[in-house]
C-alpha positions in Angstrom: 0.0 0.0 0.0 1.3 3.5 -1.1 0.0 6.8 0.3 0.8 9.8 -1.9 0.0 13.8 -0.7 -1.2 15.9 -3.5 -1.3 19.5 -2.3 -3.4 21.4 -4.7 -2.3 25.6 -4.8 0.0 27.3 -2.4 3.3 28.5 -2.7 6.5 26.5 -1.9 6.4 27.8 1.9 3.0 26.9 2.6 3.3 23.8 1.0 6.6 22.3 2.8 4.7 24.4 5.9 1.8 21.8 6.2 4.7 19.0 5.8 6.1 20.2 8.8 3.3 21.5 10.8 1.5 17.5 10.5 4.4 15.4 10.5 3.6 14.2 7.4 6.3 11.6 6.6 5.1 9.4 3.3 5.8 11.3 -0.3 4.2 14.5 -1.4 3.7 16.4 -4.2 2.6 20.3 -5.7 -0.2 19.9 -8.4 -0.2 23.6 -8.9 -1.7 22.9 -12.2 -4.6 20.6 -10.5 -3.6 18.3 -13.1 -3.9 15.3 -10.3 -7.0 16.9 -8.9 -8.9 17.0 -12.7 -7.5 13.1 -13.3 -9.8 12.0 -10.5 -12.4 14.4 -10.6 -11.4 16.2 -7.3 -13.4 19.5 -6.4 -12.1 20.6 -3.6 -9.6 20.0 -0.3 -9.3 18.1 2.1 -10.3 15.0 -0.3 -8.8 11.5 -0.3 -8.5 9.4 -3.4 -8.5 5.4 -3.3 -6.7 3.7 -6.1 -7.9 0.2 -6.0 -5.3 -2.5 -7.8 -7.8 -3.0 -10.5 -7.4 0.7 -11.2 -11.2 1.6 -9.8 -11.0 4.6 -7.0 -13.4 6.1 -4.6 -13.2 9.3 -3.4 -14.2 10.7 -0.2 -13.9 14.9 0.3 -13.3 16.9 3.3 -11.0 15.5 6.7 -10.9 11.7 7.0 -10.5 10.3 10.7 -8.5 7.0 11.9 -12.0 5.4 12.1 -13.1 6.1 8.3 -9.5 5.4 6.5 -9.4 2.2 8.2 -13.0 1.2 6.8 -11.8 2.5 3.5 -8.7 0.4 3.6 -10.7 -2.6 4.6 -8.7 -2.9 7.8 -10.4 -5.9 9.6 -9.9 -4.1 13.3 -12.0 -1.1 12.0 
């Protein structure tokens, strides 16, 4: 499994900002174009994208808790 950060606008401050400010510690990357953001059809942040291995996503927008990611993720404690 493979967890990606796509921040959408923002300058290079603000982006590496949030990095720091969350701890954020698996790979990131600026879409300043929002070409990420139009490939899966995503309005708006917060959103989270789920890339299934048969290529099918879902898509959940605004903040995801623990509780929801691990249902998502088809974590059997959830």
């Amino acid at each position: 499994m493979q967890f990606v950060g796509v921040a959408w606008f923002g300058d290079e401050d603000s982006f590496q900002g949030f990095i720091g400010k969350h701890g954020l510690t698996f790979p990131q990357v600026s879409d300043d174009p929002g070409e990420v953001f139009a490939r899966f059809g995503v309005p708006s942040q917060p959103a989270l994208v789920v890339v299934r291995p048969d290529g099918s996503t879902e898509q959940l927008l605004g903040a995801v808790d623990e509780d929801v990611l691990k249902n998502v993720l088809g974590d059997p404690s959830a």
